[in-house]
C-alpha positions as CSV (number, residue, x, y, z in Angstrom):
1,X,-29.2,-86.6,61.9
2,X,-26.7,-85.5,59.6
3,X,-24.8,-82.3,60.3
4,X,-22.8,-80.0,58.4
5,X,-20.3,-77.4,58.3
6,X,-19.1,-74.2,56.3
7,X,-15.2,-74.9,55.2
8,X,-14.1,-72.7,52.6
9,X,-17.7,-70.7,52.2
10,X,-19.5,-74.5,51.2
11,X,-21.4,-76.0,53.1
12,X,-20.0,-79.7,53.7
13,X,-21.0,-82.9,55.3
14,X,-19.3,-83.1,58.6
15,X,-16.8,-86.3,58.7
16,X,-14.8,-88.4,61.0
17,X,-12.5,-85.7,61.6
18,X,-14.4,-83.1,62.5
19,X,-16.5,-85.1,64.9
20,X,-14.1,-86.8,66.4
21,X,-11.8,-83.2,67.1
22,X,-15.3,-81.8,68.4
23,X,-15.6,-84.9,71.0
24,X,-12.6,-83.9,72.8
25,X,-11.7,-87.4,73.1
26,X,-8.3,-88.0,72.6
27,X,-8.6,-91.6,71.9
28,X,-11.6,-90.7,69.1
29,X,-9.2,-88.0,67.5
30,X,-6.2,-90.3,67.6
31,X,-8.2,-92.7,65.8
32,X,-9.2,-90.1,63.1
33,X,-5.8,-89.4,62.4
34,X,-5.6,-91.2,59.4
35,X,-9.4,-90.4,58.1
36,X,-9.0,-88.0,55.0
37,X,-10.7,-84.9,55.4
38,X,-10.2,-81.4,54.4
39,X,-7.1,-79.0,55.2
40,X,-9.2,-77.1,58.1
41,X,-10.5,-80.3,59.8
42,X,-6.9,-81.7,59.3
43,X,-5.5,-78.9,60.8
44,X,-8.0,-79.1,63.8
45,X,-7.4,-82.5,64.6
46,X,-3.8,-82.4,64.8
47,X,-3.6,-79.2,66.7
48,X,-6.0,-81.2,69.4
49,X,-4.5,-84.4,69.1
50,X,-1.2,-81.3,70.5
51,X,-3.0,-79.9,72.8
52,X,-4.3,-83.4,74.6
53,X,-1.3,-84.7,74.6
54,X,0.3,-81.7,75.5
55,X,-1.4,-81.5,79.0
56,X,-0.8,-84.7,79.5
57,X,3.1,-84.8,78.4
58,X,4.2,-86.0,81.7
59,X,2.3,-89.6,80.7
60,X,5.4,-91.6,78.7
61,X,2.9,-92.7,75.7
62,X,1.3,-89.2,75.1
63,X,4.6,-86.8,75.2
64,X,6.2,-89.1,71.8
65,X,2.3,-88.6,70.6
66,X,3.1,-84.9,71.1
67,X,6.2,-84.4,69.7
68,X,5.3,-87.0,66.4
69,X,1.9,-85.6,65.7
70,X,3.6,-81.5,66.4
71,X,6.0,-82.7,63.7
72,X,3.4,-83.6,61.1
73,X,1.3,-80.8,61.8
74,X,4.7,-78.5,61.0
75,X,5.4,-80.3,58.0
76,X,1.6,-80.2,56.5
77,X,1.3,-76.5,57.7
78,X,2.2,-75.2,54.4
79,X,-0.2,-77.3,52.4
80,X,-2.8,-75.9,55.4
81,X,-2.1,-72.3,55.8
82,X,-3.6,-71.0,52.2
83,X,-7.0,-73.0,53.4
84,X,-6.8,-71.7,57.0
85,X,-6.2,-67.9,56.4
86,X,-8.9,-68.3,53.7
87,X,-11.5,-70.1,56.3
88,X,-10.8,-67.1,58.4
89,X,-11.4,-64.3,56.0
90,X,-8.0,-63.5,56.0
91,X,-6.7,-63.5,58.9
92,X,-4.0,-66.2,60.1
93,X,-5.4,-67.3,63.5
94,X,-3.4,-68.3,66.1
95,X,-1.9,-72.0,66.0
96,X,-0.9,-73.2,69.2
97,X,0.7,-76.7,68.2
98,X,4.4,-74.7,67.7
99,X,4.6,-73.2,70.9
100,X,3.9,-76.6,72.4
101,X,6.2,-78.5,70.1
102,X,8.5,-75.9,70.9
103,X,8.0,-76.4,75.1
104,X,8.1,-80.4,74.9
105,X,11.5,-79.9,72.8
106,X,13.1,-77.8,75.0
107,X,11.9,-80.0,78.2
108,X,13.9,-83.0,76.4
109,X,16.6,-80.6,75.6
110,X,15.9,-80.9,72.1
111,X,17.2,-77.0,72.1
112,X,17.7,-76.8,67.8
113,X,15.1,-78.4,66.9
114,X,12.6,-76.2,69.7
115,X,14.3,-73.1,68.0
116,X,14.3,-75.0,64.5
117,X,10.1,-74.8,65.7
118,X,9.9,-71.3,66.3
119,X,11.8,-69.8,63.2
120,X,9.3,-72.0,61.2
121,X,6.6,-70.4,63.7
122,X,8.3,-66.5,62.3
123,X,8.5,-67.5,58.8
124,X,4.5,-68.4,58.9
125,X,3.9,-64.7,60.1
126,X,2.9,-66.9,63.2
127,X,1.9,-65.3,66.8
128,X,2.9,-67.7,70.0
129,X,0.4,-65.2,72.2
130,X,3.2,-63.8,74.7
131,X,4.6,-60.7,74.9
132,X,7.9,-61.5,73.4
133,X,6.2,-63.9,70.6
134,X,8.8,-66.2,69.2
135,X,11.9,-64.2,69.1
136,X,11.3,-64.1,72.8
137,X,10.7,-67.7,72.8
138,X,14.1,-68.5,70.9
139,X,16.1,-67.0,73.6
140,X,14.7,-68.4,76.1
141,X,15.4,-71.4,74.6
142,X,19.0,-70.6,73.8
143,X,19.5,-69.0,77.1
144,X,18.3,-73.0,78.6
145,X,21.0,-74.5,76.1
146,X,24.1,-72.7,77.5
147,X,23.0,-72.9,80.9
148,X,23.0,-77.3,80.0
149,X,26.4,-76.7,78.2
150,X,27.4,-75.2,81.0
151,X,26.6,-77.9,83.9
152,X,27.2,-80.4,81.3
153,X,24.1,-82.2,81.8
154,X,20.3,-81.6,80.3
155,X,18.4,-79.2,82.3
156,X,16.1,-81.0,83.2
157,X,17.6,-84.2,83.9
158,X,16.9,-84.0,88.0
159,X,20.0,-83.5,89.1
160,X,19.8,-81.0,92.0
161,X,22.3,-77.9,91.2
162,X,21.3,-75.6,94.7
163,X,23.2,-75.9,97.5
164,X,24.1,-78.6,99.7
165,X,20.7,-79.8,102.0
């Protein structure tokens, strides 16, 4: 059975891409990767290949996975926005790959490049979904940098900082 899809207002042939993003299968969507596809199946499959990796950041192959994949998702966004907002009649939905770039860069106290992230995020007219949306997000971020400058170590490098046990 052949299935298909509406991109763009056309009806297409569903690919690789899009049926490997559906499975939820990280493995399958890693190995779509390279399949070319259209902008809103791209954009699908590297926002899951984020996401899936994302939740499972604490696994030494899949945070790398996060980070690389979160980077080529930022750097293709441009090419991808026009098709998206189209798809959507419109309307710019919400991308969660930044916000998630922007967590995993902080976590390895990679502070300019998380806030490097977010401005990116604000320039796309992008929403992060909290209540202080990326500007928020950016301080947070700065606020974690000075407190590392401060102790003179990464924050999250394990050290314990409370009092003496």
């Amino acid at each position: 059975m052949t299935t298909y899809v509406l991109r763009e207002g056309k009806s297409v042939k569903a690919d690789e891409a899009f049926l490997a993003w559906t499975s939820g299968d990280l493995d399958r969507i890693v190995a779509a990767f390279t399949v070319p596809t259209n902008p809103i199946d791209r954009h699908v499959l590297l926002q899951s290949i984020v996401s899936l990796s994302y939740r499972q950041r604490e696994t030494p192959e899949l945070r790398p996975l996060c980070v690389d994949v979160g980077q080529i998702h930022k750097s293709e966004f441009l090419n991808i926005a026009p098709h998206l907002k189209a798809d959507m009649g419109g309307i710019m939905p919400r991308v969660t790959t930044f916000p998630k770039l922007a967590t995993v860069l902080t976590e390895e106290t990679e502070y300019d490049r998380a806030i490097e992230v977010c401005e990116f995020a604000i320039a796309q007219g992008l929403s992060d979904g909290t209540a202080g949306g990326y500007s928020g997000r950016i301080a947070r971020i700065r606020k974690a940098k000075i407190k590392a400058s401060a102790h003179g170590t990464s924050a999250d490098d394990g050290l314990w900082r409370g009092p003496a046990p």
